[in-house]
N, C-alpha and C positions, 0 to 999 in steps of 0.2 A: 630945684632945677639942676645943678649941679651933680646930684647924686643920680637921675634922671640921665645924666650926658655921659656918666661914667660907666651907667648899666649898659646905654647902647655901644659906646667904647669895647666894654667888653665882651657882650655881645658878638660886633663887627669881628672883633681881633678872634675870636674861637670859628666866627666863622671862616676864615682864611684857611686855604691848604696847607696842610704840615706841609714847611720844605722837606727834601732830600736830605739824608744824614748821611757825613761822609763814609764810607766803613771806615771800624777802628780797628787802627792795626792791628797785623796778628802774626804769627810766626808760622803760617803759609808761604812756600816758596815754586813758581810753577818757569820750568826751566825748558827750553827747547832748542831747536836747531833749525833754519830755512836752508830749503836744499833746494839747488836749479835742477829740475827734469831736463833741462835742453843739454845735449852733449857737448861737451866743451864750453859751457855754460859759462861767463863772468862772477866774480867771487860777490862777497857779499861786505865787504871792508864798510865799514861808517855807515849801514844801511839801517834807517830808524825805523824800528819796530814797538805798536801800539799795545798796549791792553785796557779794554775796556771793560770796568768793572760792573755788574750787573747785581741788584738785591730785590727779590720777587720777578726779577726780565724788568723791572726799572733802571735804564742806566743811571747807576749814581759816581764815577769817575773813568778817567782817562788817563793814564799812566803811558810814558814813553821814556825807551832804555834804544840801546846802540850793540848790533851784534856785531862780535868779533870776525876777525878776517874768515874764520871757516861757519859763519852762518849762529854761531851759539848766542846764546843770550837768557839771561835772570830775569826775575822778577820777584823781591821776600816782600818781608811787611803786610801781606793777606791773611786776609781773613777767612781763617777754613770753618765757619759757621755755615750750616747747610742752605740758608740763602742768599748765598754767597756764591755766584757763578762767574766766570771770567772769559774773555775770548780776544786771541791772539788777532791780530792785524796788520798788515804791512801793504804797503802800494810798493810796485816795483815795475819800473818803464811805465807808465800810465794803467795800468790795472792793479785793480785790486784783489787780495788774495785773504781773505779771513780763514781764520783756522776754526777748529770745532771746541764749544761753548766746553769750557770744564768744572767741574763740582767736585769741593774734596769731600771723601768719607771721611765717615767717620773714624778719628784718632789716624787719619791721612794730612800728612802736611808737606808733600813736596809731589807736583806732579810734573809729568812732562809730554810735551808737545811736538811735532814737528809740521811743518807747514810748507807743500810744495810748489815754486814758481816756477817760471817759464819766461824764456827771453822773448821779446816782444816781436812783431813780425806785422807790415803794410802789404803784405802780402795775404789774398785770399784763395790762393791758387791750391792748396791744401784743403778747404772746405766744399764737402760733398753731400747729396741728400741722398743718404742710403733709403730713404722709405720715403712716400708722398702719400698722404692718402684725402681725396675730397669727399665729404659728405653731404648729400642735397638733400633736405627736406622739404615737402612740395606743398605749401597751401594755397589758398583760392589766391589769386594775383602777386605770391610772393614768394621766394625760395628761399629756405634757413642754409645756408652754408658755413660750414665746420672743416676749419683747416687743420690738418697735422701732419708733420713734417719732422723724422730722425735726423737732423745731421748731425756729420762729423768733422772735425779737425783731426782729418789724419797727420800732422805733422807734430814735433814736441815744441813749438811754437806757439805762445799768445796773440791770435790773430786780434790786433788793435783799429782795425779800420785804416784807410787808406787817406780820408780827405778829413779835416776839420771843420766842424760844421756849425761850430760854435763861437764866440767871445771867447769862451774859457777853457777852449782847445777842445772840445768835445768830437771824437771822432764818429762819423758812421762804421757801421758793421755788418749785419744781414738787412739786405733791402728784400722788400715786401709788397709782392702784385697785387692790386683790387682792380677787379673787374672794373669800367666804369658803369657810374651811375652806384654803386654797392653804397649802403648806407648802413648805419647801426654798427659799426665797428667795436669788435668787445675783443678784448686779449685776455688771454685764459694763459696755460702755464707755462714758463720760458720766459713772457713776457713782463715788465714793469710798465706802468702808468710814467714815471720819471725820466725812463731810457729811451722813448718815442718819439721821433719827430713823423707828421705827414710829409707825403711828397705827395709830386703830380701825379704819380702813377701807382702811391699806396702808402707806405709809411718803411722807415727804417729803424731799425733800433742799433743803440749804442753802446751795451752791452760789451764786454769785451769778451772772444771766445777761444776757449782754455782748451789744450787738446782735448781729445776721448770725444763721447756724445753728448749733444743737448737737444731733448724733443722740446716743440713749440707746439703750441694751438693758439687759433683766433678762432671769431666765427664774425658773419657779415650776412645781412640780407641784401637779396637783390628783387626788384620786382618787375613783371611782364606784365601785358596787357592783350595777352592771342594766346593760341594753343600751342604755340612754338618758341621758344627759345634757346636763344645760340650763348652757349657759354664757352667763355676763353677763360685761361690762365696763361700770363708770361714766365718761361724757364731763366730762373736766374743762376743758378748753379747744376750742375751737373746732378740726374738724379737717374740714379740705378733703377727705381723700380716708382710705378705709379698707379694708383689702382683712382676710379671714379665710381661711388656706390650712389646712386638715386632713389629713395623712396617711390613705390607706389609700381604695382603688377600693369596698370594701365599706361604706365609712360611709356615713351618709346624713347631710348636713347644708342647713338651713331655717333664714329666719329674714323674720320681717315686714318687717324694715328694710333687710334687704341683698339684694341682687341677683344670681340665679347668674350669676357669669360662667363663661368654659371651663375645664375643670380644668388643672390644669400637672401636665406630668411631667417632672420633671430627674431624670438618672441614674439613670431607670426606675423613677422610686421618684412613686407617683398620690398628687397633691393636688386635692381638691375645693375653688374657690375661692368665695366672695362677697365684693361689695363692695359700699361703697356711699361719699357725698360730702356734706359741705357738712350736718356734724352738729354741735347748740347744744351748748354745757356746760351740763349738769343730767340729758339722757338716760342711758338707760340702753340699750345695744346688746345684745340678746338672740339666739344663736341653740341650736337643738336640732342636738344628736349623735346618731345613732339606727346601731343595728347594730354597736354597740362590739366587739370580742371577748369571748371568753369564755374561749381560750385563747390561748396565749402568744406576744406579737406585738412579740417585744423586739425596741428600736431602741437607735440609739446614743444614749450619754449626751448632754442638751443641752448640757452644761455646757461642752462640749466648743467650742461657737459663742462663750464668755462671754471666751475666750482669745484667737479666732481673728478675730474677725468685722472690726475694722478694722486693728491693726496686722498681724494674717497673719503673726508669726511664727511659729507653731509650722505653720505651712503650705509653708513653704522659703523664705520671703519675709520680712526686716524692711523697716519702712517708716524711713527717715531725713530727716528734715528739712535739707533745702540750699537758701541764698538765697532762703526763703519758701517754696520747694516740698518735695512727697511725691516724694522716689525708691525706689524699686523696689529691692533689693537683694540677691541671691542668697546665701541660710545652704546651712548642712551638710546638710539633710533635704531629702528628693524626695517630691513629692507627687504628686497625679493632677494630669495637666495642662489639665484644664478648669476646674481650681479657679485654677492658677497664672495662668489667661488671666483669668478672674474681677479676680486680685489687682493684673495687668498693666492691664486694662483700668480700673481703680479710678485707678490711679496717672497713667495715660493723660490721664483727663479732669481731674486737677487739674491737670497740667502743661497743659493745653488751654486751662483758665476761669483761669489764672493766666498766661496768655499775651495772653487773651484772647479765642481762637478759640471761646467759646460763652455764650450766653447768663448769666446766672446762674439762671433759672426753667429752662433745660432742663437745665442741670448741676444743680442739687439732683435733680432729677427723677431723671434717668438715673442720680446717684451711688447715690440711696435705692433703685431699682430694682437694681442692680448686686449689693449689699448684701444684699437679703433673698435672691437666688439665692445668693449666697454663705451664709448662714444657712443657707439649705434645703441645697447640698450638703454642709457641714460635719457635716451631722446622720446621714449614710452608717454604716452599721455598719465598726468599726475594723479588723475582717477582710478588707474588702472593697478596705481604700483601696490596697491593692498591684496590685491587678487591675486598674485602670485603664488605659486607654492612650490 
């Protein structure tokens, strides 16, 4: 009996997960500097700075050191074994700022970092929607809508949100219109699951937003019951430019505020478009749907865009970050190759405006335009996507 209780003892104990092993020190040393983007910026005296050490992308420790009055700061005793990754971290005024994940080479034992912040700001009077763009997909009693939206923080200011909306200080930041009645809420990229709260009138998130640009996408069904429906969207920040694309040649779509332009057909598949520019926060952009179906006009699932739309994995494509840029990186799955040139061409223009070779107003431009075509063909029925050539 005995030997019996000892088998399953041992047993038990083998089957338990190996803990985490600390790393063992080593004579890596990754040395960097926090610098403020904000002009005239506060110093950085007594400010604690993280590193969190990573082996296989397992966190296995957390290390914190104190940078000097001008932003400097150490870190030895690492381990420059190649799975062995590290990434710098610091909060400063309530945002968080990580730096990019580092790996020593081989017979490399000191690297270095620098990591940009920004003075914080309850101010959103700097935040604008350089691009809107809505997508309707039309099935028998239902509409797939596919939101995407460029803004910016034109200021060198960490816009923090203005109200606290939490116990533990949590501020809002970009609020977010849903039609009412809109169900099925999915957040695609820009957004977290963590950083959401609903409201009355849609959801906000709590993100914190860092100068430069940040695209978002959601998507949200809405459903009708007649051959007509009237869609609204609420303007909550200032938006330069707004285009509305509607699936289906037989729709009819109107609206006092936007302008027909030419329809688009990508992949043979009719969008009727309107736009319009240079609309306040407080409107409300209204247009009419007319000649809905009445039978059955299934499309692909939206949701399908909420996966795809910038990193393009699931399209044959991941995106990897090297020495600040997007590369292009060929997976196991083959897609239609006008999507793949889509993804090519995405990757294209960051290697281009990270080189140099363009504007910054014509690469947001051209990236957001790239983007919603890439939206619009991801939305293809899943049957279809083989037949391509």
């Amino acid at each position: 009996m005995l030997v019996k209780r000892i088998v399953w003892l041992v047993i038990f104990i083998l089957s338990l997960p190996a803990p985490v092993l600390a790393a063992e020190p080593g004579n890596g040393i990754i040395e960097g500097r926090v610098v403020n983007g904000t002009v005239d910026g506060s110093s950085f005296a007594a400010q604690d700075i993280t590193l969190k050490t990573y082996q296989n992308d397992t966190e296995v420790g957390v290390t914190t050191t104190r940078a000097d009055t001008e932003g400097h700061f150490v870190f030895d005793g690492l381990s420059t074994e190649s799975d062995y990754s590290y990434q710098v971290e610091l909060n400063f005024q309530e945002a968080d700022y990580p730096g990019e994940r580092l790996n020593f080479d081989e017979g490399e034992i000191t690297k270095s970092t620098e990591v940009t912040v920004y003075e914080a700001t309850t101010s959103d009077e700097a935040i604008k929607l350089v691009m809107a763009h809505t997508i309707i997909y039309v099935r028998q009693g239902s509409l797939d809508v596919v939101e995407f939206y460029l803004f910016v923080n034109e200021s060198d200011r960490t816009y923090i949100g203005l109200t606290k909306v939490t116990a533990e200080g949590t501020r809002d930041t970009l609020r977010f219109f849903l039609p009412e009645k809109a169900t099925e809420l999915q957040l695609g990229y820009g957004l977290m699951e963590c950083c959401i709260l609903r409201s009355e009138e849609g959801f906000t998130d709590t993100m914190p937003v860092l100068p430069g640009s940040r695209e978002i996408v959601y998507a949200y069904k809405l459903d009708y019951n007649s051959g007509v429906h009237n869609f609204s969207k609420k303007v909550n920040y200032p938006i330069n430019s707004f285009n509305l694309l509607v699936q289906g040649e037989a729709i009819q779509v109107s609206s006092d505020q936007l302008i027909r332009e030419e329809p688009a057909v990508i992949e043979e598949t009719f969008f009727n478009r309107i736009s319009g520019s240079d609309f306040t926060p407080g409107n409300t952009l209204t247009a009419q749907l007319s000649g809905l179906p009445q039978t059955n006009n299934q499309g692909a699932a939206i949701w399908v865009v909420l996966t795809l739309i910038v990193l393009g994995a699931a399209s044959g494509f991941v995106y990897l970050a090297r020495k600040g840029k997007l590369q292009l990186v060929k997976a196991q799955v083959s897609f239609p190759q006008s999507r793949q040139k889509l993804l090519i061409d995405l990757a294209q223009l960051d290697d281009d405006f990270a080189d140099g070779k363009i504007r910054e107003e014509d690469y947001r431009r051209l990236r957001a335009e790239k983007k919603v075509q890439l939206v619009t063909l991801m939305q293809r029925p899943k049957e279809n996507c083989g037949r391509e050539q």
